[in-house]
N, C-alpha and C positions, 0 to 999 in steps of 0.2 A: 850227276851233272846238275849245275846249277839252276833253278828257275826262274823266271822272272813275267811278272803281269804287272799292266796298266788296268787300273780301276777310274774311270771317270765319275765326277760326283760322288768323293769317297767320305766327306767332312760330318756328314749324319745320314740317319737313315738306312736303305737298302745297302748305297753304296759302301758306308761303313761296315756292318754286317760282315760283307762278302772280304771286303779287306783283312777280317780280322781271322774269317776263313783261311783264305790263302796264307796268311802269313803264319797259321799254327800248321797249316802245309806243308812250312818251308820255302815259299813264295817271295822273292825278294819282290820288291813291289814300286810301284810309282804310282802318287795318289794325286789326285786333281781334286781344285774345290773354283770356283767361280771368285768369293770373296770373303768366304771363313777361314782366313789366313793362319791365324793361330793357331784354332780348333784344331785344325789340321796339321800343325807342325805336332801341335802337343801327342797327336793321336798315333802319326809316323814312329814319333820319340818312343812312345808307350809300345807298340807293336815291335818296333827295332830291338828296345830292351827288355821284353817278353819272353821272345820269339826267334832273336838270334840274326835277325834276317836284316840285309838293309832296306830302308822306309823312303825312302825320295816324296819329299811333297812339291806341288806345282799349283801356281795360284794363278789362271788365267780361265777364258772366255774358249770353252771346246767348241763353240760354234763359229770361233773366228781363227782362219788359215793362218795367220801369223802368229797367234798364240799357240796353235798347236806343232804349227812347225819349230816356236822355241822349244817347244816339251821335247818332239822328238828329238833336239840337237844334241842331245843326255843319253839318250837312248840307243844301247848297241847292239841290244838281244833282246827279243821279247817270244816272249812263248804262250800267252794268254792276252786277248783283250778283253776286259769288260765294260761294253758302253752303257753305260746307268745314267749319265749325266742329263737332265732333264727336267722340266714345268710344266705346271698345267694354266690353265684357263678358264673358266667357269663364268658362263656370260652367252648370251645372244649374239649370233651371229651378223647381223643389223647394226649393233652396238658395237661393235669391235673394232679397234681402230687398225689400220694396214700397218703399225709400226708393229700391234701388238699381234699382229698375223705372223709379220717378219722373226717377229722374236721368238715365238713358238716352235715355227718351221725350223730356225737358226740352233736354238738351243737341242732341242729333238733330232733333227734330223740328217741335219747340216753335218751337225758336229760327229754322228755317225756315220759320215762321209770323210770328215776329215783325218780323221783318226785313221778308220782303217788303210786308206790309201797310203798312208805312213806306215802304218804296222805290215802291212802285206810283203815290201820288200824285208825287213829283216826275219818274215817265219819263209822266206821262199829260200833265204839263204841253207835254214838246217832241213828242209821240205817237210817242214809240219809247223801245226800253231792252232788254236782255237781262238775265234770268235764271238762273244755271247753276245746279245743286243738284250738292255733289257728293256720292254714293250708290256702293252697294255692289251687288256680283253675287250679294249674299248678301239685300237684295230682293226680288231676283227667283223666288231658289230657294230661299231659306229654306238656315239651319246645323245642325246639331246644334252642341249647348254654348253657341250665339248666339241665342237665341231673342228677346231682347230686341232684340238688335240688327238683327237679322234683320225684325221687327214694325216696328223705327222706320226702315230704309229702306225697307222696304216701301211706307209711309205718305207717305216723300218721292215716294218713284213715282210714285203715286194723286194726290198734291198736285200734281206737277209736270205732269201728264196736265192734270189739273181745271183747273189755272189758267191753262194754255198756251189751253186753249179759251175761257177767259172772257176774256183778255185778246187774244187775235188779234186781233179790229176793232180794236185800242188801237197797233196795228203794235210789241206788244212779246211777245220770243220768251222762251220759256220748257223747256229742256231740263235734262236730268240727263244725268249721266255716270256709268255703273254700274261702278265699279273692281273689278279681282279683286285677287291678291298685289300690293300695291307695296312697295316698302322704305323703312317710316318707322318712327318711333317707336311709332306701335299696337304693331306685331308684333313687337315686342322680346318679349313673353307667349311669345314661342314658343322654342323651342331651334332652334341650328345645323342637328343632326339631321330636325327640324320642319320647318324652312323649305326644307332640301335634298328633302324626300320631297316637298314644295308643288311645289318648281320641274321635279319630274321628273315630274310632272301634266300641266304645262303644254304645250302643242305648242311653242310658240315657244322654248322651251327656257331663259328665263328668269325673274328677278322682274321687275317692272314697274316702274318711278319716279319719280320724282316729276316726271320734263321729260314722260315721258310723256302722264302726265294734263295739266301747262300746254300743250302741244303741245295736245291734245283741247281745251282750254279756247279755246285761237288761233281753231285749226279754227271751233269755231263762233260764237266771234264774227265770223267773216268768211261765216260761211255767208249764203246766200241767207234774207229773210227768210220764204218760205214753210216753213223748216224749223223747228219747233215742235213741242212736245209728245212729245217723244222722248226715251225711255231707253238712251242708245249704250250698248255694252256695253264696256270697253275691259281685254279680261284675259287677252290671248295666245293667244286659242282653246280657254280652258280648259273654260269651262261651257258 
């Protein structure tokens, strides 16, 4: 039988990664980007003629209800979410302006709202589906300088907890995956220096990347389905 997964924030980075997972899966797929329009056809194109699979690209705003409800108006089946789609912050709390609170919230978390409520009726249809939220270790513990960001994975957390429970009898799983350093474009904010004082934190002795997290992503779609409602932590032993 056919498969099919939504990747949000699929145009670089983690999200692309994990797309290019699925679709050597056999993962027909629907990819989201904000506003790397091309990138993202181009990347569809490439994975469709790889891979065998059809590639759907979608260029909108996953934190706003009417661009997500265009996506889903495409969408017949889905069997996989992966909410990746997301920014950061880096800034004093003081300093920050309420637009740039809204847009954090919106992009982060919002958009993890929007999405699944879409997705939930078509996995209740075959009663199954996975949900992955991907989230930060900075959730869990809270940053100094991140506070916004810190709040809105926090909130994926709590979501991802809450809904893994409401939806079990529905035999559909619901987990996150708490990332520490990986090396994408986020953390470009940081310097050389930065990034070297991060990794000499870390036990494993290195940054994290982006096969990393779609490896975590494999993992638990193969997981047994009693596993739900889980925050994995995946960041080298650091926190």
């Amino acid at each position: 039988m056919s498969k099919y997964a939504l990747v949000t924030g699929a145009s670089r980075g983690i999200g692309r990664e994990i797309a290019h997972m699925l679709a050597a899966d056999g993962y027909h797929l629907y990819l989201t980007c904000i506003r790397s329009e091309k990138m993202l056809a181009d990347y569809a194109a490439e994975l469709s003629g790889r891979y065998n699979v059809s590639c759907t690209p979608f260029t909108g705003d996953m934190g706003n209800a009417q661009d997500v409800e265009a996506l889903f108006s495409s969408i017949e089946t889905l069997d996989v979410l992966i909410n990746n789609a997301g920014i950061s912050y880096v800034g004093l709390l003081s300093e920050m302006s309420p637009s740039d609170w809204r847009k954090i919230l919106s992009a982060n978390l919002d958009s993890v709202f929007y999405t699944s409520r879409l997705a939930i009726p078509l996995m209740l249809r075959r009663h199954s589906g996975r949900i992955i939220n991907i989230s930060s270790v900075w959730g869990n513990v809270g940053a100094s300088m991140e506070t916004a960001y810190s709040a809105s994975k926090g909130g994926v957390n709590s979501f991802t907890k809450a809904l893994a429970k409401e939806l079990a009898p529905s035999n559909i799983q619901v987990n996150a995956i708490a990332c520490g350093v990986i090396d994408t474009d986020m953390n470009r904010c940081f310097s050389p220096e930065e990034m070297e004082a991060l990794r000499q934190e870390i036990p494993c002795d290195r940054i994290g990347t982006t096969a990393d997290v779609a490896q975590m992503v494999k993992s638990l779609l193969h997981a047994p389905s009693y596993l739900t409602g889980q925050i994995i932590t995946l960041d080298g032993g650091w926190t």
